[in-house]
Every structure is written in C-alpha cells, then in structure tokens.
C-alpha positions in Angstrom: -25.0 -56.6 72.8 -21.9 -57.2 71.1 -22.2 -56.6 67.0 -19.8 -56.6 64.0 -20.8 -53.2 62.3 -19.1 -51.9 59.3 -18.3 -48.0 59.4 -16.6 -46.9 56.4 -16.6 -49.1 52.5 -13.0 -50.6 52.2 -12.5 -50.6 55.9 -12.4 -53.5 58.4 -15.0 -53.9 60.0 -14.9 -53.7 64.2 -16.8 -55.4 67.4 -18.4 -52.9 69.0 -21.3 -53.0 71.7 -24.4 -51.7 70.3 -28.3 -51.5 71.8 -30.4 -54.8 71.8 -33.0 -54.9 68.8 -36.8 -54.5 70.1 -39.8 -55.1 69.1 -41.1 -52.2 66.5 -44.1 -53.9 65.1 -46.7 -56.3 65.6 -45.2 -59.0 63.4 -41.4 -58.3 64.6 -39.5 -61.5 65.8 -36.2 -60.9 67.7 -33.9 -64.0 67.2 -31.4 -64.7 69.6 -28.0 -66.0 67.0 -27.2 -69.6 66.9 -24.8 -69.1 64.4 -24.1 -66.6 61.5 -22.3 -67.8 58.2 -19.5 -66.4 56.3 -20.5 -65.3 52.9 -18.0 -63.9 50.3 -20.7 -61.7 49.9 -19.8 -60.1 53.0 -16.2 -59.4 51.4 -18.0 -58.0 48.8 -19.7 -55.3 50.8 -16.8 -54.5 52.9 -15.4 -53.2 49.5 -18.0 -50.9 48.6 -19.7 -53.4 45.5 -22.8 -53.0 47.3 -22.6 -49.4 48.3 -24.6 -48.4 45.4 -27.3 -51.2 45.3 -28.1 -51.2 49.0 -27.8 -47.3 49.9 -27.6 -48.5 53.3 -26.6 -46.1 55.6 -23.0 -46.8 57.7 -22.1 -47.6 60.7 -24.6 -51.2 60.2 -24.5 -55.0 60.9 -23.4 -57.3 58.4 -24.6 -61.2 58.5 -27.2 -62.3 56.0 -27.1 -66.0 56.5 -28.6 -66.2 60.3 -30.3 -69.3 62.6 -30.6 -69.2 65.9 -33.8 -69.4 68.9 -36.8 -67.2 68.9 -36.3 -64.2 71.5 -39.2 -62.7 71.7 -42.4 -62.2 69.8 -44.7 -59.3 68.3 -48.5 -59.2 69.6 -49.9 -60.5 66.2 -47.3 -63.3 66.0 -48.8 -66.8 66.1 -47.2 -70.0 66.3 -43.8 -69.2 67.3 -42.8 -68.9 71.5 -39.3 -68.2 72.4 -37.1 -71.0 72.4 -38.1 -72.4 69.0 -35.0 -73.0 66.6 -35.6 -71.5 63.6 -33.3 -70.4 60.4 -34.3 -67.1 58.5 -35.1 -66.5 55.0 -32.8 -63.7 54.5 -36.1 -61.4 53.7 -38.3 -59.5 55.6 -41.1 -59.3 53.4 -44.8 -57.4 53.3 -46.6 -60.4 51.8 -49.1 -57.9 50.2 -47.6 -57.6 47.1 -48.0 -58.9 44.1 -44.7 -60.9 43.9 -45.3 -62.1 47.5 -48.5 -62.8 46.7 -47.5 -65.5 43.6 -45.3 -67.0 46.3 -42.0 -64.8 44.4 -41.5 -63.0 47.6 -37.9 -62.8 47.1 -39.0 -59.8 44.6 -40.8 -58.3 47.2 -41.8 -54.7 46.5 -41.1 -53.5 50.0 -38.8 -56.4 51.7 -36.1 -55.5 53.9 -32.1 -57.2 53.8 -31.1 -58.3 57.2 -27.1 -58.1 56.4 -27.5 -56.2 53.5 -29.5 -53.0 53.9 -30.7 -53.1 57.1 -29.1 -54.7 60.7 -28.4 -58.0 60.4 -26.8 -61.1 62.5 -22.7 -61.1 62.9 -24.5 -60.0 66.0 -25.8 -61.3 69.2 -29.9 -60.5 68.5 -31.4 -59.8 65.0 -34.7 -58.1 64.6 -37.0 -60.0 62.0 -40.9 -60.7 61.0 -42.8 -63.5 61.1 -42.6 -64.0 57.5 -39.0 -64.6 57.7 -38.7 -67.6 60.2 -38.8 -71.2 59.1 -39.2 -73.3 62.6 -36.0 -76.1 62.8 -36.9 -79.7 62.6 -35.9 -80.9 66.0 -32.6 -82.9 64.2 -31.6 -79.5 63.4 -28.8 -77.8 65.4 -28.9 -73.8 64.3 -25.4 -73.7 64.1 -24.6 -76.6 62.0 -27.3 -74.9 59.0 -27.2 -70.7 59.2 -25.1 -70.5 55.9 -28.5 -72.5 54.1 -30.3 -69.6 55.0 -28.5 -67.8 51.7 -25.8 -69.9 50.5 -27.7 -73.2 50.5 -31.0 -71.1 49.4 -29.0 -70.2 46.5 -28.1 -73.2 45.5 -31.5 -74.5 45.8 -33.4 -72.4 44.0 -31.0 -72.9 41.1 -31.0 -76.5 41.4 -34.8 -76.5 41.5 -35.1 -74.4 38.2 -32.5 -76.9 36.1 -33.9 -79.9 37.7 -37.8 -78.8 36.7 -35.9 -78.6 33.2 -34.1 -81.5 32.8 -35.5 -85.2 32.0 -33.6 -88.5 32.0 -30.0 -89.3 30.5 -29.6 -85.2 30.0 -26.0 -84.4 31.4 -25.6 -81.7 33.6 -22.4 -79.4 34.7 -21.8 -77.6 38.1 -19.2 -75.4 37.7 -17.5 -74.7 41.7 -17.6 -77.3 44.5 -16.5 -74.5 47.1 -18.9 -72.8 49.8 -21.6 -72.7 47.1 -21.4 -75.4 45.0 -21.2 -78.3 47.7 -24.7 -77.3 48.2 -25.9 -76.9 45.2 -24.3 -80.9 44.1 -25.8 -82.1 46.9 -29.4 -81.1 46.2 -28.8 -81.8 42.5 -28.1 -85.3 43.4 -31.5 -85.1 45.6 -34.1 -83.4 43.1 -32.4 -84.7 40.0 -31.8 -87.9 38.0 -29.8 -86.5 35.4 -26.1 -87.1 35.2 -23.9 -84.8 37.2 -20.4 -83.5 36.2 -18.2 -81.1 38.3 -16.0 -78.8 37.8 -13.8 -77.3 40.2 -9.8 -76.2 40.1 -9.4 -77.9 43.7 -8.7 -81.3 43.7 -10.0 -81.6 47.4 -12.8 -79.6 46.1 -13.5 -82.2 43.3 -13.0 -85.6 45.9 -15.7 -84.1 47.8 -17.9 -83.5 45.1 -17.3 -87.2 44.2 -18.2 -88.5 48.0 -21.6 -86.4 48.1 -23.6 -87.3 44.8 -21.0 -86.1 41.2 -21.2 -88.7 38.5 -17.9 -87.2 36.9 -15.4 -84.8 37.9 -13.4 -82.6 35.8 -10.2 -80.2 36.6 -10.1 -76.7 35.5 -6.9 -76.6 34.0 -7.7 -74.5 30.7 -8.9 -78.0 28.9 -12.2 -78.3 31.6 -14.2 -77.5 28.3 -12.9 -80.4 26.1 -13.2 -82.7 28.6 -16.7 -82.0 29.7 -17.1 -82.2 25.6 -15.8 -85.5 25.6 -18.4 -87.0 28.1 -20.9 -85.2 26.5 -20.3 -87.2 23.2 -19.3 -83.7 21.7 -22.6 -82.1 22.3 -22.4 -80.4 26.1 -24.7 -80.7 28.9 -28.4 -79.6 28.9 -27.4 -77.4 31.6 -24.5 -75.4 32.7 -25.0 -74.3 36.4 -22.0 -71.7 37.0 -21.0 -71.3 41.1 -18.2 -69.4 40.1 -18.9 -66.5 37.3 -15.3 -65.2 37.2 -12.0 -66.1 36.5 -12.9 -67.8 33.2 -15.4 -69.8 34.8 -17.4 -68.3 32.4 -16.3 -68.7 29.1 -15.5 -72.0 30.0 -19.0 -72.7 30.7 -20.2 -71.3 27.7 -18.1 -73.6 25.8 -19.8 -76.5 27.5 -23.6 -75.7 27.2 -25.1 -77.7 24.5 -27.6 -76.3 21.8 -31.0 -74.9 23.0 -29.3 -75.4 26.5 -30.0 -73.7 29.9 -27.2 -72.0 31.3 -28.2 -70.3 35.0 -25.6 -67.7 36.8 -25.1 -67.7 40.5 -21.6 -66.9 41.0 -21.0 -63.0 40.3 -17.8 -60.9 39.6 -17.1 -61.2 35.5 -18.7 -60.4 32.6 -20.7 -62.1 30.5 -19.6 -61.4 27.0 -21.7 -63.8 24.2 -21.7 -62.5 20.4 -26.1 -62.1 19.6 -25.4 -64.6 16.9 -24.3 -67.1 18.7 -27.3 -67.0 21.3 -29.8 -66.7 18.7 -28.5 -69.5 16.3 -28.1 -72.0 19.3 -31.0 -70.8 21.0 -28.9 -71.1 24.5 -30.5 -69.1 27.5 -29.0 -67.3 30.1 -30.5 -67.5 33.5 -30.0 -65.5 36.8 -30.7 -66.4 40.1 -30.6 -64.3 43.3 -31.9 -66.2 46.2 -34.6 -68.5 47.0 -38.4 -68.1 48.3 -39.7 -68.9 52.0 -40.9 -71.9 50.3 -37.6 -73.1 48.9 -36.1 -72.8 52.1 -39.3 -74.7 53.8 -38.0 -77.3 51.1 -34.6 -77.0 51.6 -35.0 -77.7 55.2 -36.9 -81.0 54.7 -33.5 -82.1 52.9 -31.3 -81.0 55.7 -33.6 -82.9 57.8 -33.7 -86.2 56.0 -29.5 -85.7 56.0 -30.0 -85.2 52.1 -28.2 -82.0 52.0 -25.6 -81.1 54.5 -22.9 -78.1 55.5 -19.2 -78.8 56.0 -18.6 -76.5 58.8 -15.6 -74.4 60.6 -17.2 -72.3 63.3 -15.4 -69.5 64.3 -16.4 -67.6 68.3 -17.8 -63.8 67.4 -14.8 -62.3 68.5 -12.6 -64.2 65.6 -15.1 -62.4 63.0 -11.7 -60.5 61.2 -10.0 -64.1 61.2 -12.9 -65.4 59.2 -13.1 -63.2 57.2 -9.5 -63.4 56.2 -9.6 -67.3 55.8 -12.2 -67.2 53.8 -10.5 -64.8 51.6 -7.4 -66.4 51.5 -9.7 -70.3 50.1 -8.8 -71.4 53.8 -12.2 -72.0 54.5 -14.0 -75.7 53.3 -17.5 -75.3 52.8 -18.9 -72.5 54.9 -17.4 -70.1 58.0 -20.1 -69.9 61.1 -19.6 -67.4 63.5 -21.6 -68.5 66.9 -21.7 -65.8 70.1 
C-alpha cells in the first residue's frame, strides 16, 4: 500500500509503498482510510519536538486523526463487519488499567499512538483495536469528520471541562478560531449557555466564529486584553480557553481570566510564565488538556450527527501530502487539511 513515512527528524517526509497492516491480535481492527487530517502536530513531529516523547523508531507513518471503513476484523471482535464507517479514537488502549478502567483511557498505562509512536493513517490501511473504533452514524461521510478524531476531540474535551464549570451569565473567552478553535466555538455554543467571546488575529477567522455560535468577537491587535476587559465589565471571563498557547496568546490570556478563574491550555509552543503571587492571591488555575476519551468522542459524534458541530474542509488526494503540509504551514488552510487515498 502506498504510505507517507517519515525517515529522518527535520526531513520531508516521502510516499513510499510499504506492506499492508494484518491482523496481530485478537482484538486488532484493520481500517481501510476514508480520510486522514492535517494536524500542525504533524509539523511538529517532522521537526523532531516529539523525538524525545515518542521514542518511536524511524522510518514510520504519520496520521493521527484517521476515519475510514472497517477492513477486516480480529477473532474476538464483536459488533463490527467490514464495511462499517467508523472514525478512531486516536488510542489503542488495554482497557485493564486503572485509568481505562475510570473511563480516563486517554492515560492509559499501556496505549499505543497511531501517528505518533506507532504506524498510523497518512496511509492507505491502519492497524487498530476494537477499543479504538467508534461506528459512524449513517449521515456521517468519513472524510468530511477524520480531523474530529484529534482535533475536534481536543476541543471537546476542553469544552466539556469549562462548560461542567460554568453557570449562567459567566462570560467565556476562546482564544484561536483556526483548525482548533472552530471546533471547540462550535461545541461551546452546543454544551454551554454562557456568553462566548473570540479571539482570533484573522478577521475571516473571527466572521466565522461569528456565523457558528460567538456572542462577541475581538481582534488581536496588542489591545485583545482591554477589550475583552471592557465586555467583561472590568472583571474577565470565568474562563479563558487558549487554542493558540504561543505568540503572546498567552499573556494575553492571562490578562483576561477573571479572579478564581479557570484558564485551560490546548494550544502548545510558549511558555507559561505567571509570578506564584499572582496565582495564589487570585486563586486562578491552570488547566491542561491532551485529548479526549472514547466517550467524548462517542459524544462528539452525536453532535456531528445532529449538524451541531461541523468541519470546514479542503481535502487534499494522498499524493499532494507535501502540498498540505506546506499550506497548512503557510495559514493557507481554513479549518482542517484531509488527505483521502
């Protein structure tokens, strides 16, 4: 099959023909791709940021955000038959632990990263398990949701934490409306009734946000702070949500988080840099998020379903992997880059 495999850090990567996944264990599930989307992640581990963290070993397959139509099926698999649509949770998880065991299976002790540190689906076939696959409503087209799989998981499981937080007439600010962030405003504005202000430096970015659920829109133009301030009735939001965490996004944000406030990191690349006395005499909280659970994404697809939450799309053929990779670098791409074989 054909496969974008990555040989050497700081390299581009190539399409090379590589051996079809097979079945290895009883609960494997081979996925034939529907589509595989474009995560500034992936940039990422082209550089080498992951090299450390992942210790995978080189030449591999990158993709981490991967939908598509069961394959074939392990002997212990149950209620799955090839030709089902389904979109993966980007895990493969044991489901013995004790994190998978509290439903926390994204902190599995054992779980393999499709993508990340192990094969995964800028590819033709990707090996998975069971515990991975989330079967596609039938409104679903694989294509049109791969890049929920991480990107819209992401956002979700965010979203879900501040929403669970947040009550009534509390004000809320989601910093990025990119790849990211038009998620992440779209399920605000389904799991949340508090008010909903955006901050993006695009003003396409922002118009969108405005047409899919953002009570307020602000500019970053180095006064995104005082302005947020100033709907805020000088106090900030109950919640800072920060897409972005780089290029000032940060310090921005920080600026706009209102005392005893919840501010949750997604976005990763700067530094978080907050005097002690200042967290301890506002009593603000910093919160990370990695990626969602199975359940989330279970959740998450019962939005797409009910056209709640939806992708803004440029698919791209396999074979133009390097050219979407190099839009997406370049901001070319709106909302999410889906590679489909």
């Amino acid at each position: 099959m054909k496969a974008v495999q990555l040989a050497a850090y700081d390299s581009k990567p190539e399409l090379v023909e590589v051996a079809d996944p097979v079945i290895e264990s009883p609960l494997d599930v081979i996925v034939k791709i529907g589509g595989a989307g474009v995560c500034r992640t992936d940039l990422h581990i082209i550089e080498g940021q992951w090299e450390q963290k992942s210790g995978v070993t080189l030449p591999y397959t990158i993709g981490h955000e991967n939908a598509g139509w069961i394959e074939a099926v392990g002997p212990a698999v149950t209620g799955l038959r090839p030709g089902d649509p389904v979109i993966l949770h980007p895990l493969m998880t044991c489901g013995l632990c004790r994190a998978c065991r509290a439903g926390d299976d994204v902190h599995c002790a054992s779980s393999q990263f499709p993508g990340i540190d192990t094969n995964g689906g800028y590819a033709e076939y990707l090996r998975t398990n069971a515990r991975a696959v989330v079967k596609l409503d039938s409104a679903l087209v694989p294509a049109d949701v791969a890049a929920l799989a991480d990107a819209g998981l992401t956002a979700y499981h965010a979203v879900a934490k501040a929403a669970r937080a947040l009550r009534p007439g509390d004000k809320a600010v989601l910093i990025g409306a990119g790849g990211l962030g038009h998620i992440g405003i779209q399920v605000f504005a389904a799991l949340s009734s508090a008010e909903m202000i955006v901050v993006d430096r695009s003003p396409a970015a922002l118009a969108l946000a405005q047409e899919i659920g953002a009570h307020h829109t602000v500019q970053a133009d180095g006064n995104e702070a005082a302005a947020v301030l100033e709907l805020t009735g000088g106090n900030g939001a109950e919640a800072v949500i920060d897409f972005v965490g780089e290029g000032g996004a940060i310090e921005a944000g920080v600026a706009m988080l209102r005392r005893a406030g919840n501010y949750y990191v997604i976005g990763y690349g700067g530094v978080l840099s907050v005097p002690t006395i200042d967290i301890i005499s506002t009593e603000i909280n910093f919160i990370g998020n990695l990626v969602g659970s199975y359940n989330d994404l279970v959740e998450l697809m019962v939005l797409a379903a009910q056209n709640r939450v939806r992708l803004h799309t440029t698919r791209y053929a396999l074979d133009d992997f390097a050219a979407a990779l190099r839009d997406l670098d370049a901001g070319r791409v709106r909302g999410r880059a889906i590679l489909v074989p």
